[in-house]
N, C-alpha and C positions, 0 to 999 in steps of 0.2 A: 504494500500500500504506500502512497507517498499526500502529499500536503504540502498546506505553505500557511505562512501565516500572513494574513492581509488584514485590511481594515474593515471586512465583514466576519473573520477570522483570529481574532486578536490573540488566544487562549491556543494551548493543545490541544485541552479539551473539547473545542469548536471547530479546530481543522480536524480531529481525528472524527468529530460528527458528522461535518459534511462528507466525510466521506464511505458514510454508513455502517460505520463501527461505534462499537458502545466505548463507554466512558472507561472500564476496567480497563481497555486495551490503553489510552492515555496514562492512565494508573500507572501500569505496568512501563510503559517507555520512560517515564518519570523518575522508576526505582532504577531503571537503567542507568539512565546520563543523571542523574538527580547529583550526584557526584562532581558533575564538570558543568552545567545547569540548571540557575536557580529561575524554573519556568515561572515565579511570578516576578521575576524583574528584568530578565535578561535577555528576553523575546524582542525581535525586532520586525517590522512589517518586512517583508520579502525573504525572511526563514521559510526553510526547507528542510522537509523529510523525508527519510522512505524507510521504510521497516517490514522487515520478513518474520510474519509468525505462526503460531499454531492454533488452529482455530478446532474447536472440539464439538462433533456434530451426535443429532440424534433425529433419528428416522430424517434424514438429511437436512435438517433446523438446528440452529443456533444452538449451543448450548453452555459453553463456557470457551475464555481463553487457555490454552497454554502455554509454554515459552515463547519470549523473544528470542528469538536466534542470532538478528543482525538487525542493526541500525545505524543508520548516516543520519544525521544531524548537522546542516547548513547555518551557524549562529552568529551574526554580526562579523561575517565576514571570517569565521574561523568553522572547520572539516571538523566535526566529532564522530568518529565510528566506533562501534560497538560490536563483538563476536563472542556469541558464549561459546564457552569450552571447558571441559572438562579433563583437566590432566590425570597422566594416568594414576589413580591411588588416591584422587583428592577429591574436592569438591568443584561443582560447575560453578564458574564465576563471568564475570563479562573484562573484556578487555581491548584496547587501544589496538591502533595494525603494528604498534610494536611489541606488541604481548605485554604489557603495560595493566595495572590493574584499576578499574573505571571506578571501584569504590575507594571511599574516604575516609578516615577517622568519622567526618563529621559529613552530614548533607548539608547544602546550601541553604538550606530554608526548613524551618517546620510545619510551613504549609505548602500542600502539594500545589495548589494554581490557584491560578486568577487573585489572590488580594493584593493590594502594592503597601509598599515604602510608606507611611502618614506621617512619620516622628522617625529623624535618626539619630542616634548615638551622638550625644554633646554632651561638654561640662557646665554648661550655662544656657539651659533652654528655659525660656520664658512658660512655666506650667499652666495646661488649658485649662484648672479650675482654682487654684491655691492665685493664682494671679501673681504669684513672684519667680524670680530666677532659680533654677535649682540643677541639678544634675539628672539626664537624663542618659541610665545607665545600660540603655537597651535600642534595642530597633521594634516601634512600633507596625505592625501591618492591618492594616484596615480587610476584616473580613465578616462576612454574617455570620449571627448567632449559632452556633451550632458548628461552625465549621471543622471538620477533624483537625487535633494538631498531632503530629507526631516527634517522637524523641530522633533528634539529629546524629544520637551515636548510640553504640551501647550502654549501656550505664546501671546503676540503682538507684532505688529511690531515696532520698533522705527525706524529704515530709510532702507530703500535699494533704494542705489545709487552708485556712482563712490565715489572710495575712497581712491585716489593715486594711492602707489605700491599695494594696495590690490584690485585694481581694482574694479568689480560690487560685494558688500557686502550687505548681509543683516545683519541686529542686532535687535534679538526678548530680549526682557523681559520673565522674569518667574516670579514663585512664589519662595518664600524664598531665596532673593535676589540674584537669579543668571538672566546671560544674556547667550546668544550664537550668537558666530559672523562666518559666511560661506563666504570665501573670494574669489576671481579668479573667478566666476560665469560669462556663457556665457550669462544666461538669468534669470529673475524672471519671475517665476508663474504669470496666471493669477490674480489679485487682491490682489498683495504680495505691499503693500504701508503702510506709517506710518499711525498706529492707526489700522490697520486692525488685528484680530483676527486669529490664525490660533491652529488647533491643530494638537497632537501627530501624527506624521506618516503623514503630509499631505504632499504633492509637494508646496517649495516654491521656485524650482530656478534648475537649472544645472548645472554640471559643465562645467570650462572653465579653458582660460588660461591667462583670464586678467592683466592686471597692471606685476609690477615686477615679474614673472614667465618664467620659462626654458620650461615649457609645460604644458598640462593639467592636474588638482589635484584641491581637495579642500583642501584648509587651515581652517580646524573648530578647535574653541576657547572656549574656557567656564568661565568666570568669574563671581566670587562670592563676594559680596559685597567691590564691586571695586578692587577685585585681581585675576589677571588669575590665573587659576588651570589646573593641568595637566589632560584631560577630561579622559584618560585610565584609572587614579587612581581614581579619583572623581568619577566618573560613577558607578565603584564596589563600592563603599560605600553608595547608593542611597537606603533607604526603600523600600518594597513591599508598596502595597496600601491595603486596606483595605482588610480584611480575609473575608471567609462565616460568619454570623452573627451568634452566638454558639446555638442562637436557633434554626438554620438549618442546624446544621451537620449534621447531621442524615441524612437529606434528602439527603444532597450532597454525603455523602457516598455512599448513596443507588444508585445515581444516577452512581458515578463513578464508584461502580463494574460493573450497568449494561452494561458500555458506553465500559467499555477494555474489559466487557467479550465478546462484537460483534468483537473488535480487535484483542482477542485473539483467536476467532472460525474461520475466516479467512485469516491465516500466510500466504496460498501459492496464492492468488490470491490479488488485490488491491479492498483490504479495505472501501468500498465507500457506499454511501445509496445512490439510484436514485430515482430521482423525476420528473416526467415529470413535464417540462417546463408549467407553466400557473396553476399548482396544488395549493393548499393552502397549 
């Protein structure tokens, strides 16, 4: 399947509709590049996509997705490609054309599309209801009520509770001493409590408009050994994870020609491998 983002198009989610695919499949390309692409800020009108996947049929109707296999990604003038593979002994992951690994310590964003930027990170923002200067230790994103947020890395929990003006928050832990704090939340996830385990990309909470807030938005935060950090800028400086292990590039290579050459044999139709429903 391929797409573009225009200005009847502005969203994944909206090119991946017009062109008759449900929202899961944007979902899914999201967890992909969500790593190198934070699709609610970094979308530009005349992006481009094209994605090879697996579509899961029953009595020859719709039925669910399954993997992404490959994706190209056209983003402000910069080639992002994606090939899953599975080394041998390990687990399937997604990667660069240089065997390169597409995931991050952290994702871009803790929400999957469409909110923007409302408030960002400063030492002296003028606050929209207290009416004085103060620090604003986070990046606000304007989104509606309810909107899923997710945990940007793996991590634990350390509280989610009420917590003033910042209303229902959570605060996970990570590794290499950072935290992440998601504030104004209408709800927490199922089994979102201290001590509890959560990882990258899971639902732990919504938005809202709790505590000191003009409307609904999350306020997410990122602090690193006890100092908040700007998460736009921190985020870009975040490692790849682990590459193809060099004693299987070979294979990975081999794999990724044969995976774009199916993406590139079908330009004018959507891209897909079908598999009935209940198949191995």
């Amino acid at each position: 399947m391929s797409g573009e983002i225009d200005p009847t198009r502005s969203s994944l989610v909206a090119a991946v509709g017009s062109a008759g695919e449900e929202v899961q499949l944007a979902i899914t390309m999201a967890d992909v590049l969500g790593g190198e692409i934070d699709f609610n800020n970094d979308l530009r009108i005349g992006d481009s996509f094209r994605v090879l996947f697996e579509r899961f049929l029953r009595e020859d109707e719709y039925d669910d997705y399954g993997n992404v296999l490959a994706a190209e990604f056209n983003n402000d003038g910069r080639r992002i490609r994606a090939t899953r593979f599975t080394p041998p002994g390990g687990d399937p992951g997604y990667y660069d054309d240089a065997g390169r690994s597409l995931k991050r310590m952290f994702l871009r964003s803790p929400l999957r599309f469409e909110p923007r930027v409302t408030s960002r990170f400063s030492r002296n923002r003028m606050h929209p209801i207290l009416g004085e200067r103060r620090a604003h230790l986070g990046v606000d994103y304007g989104a509606a009520t309810g909107t899923p947020v997710i945990s940007v890395a793996n991590g634990t929990v350390v509280s989610a509770g009420w917590s003033g003006g910042s209303g229902r928050m959570i605060r996970l832990r990570h590794t290499g001493g950072y935290e992440t704090y998601y504030l104004h939340l209408s709800a927490f996830a199922r089994a979102i409590r201290p001590g509890a385990r959560v990882a990258q990309g899971q639902l732990i909470g919504r938005v809202g408009s709790t505590g000191l807030a003009t409307g609904p938005h999350l306020d997410y935060r990122l602090k690193k050994n006890g100092v908040f950090l700007n998460p736009l800028v921190e985020h870009r400086k975040m490692p790849p994870g682990e590459p193809v292990p060099a004693e299987h590039l070979g294979l990975f290579q081999a794999e990724r020609e044969r995976i774009f050459g199916l993406l590139i044999e079908v330009p004018q139709i959507p891209a897909v491998l079908k598999v009935a429903a209940g198949a191995p």
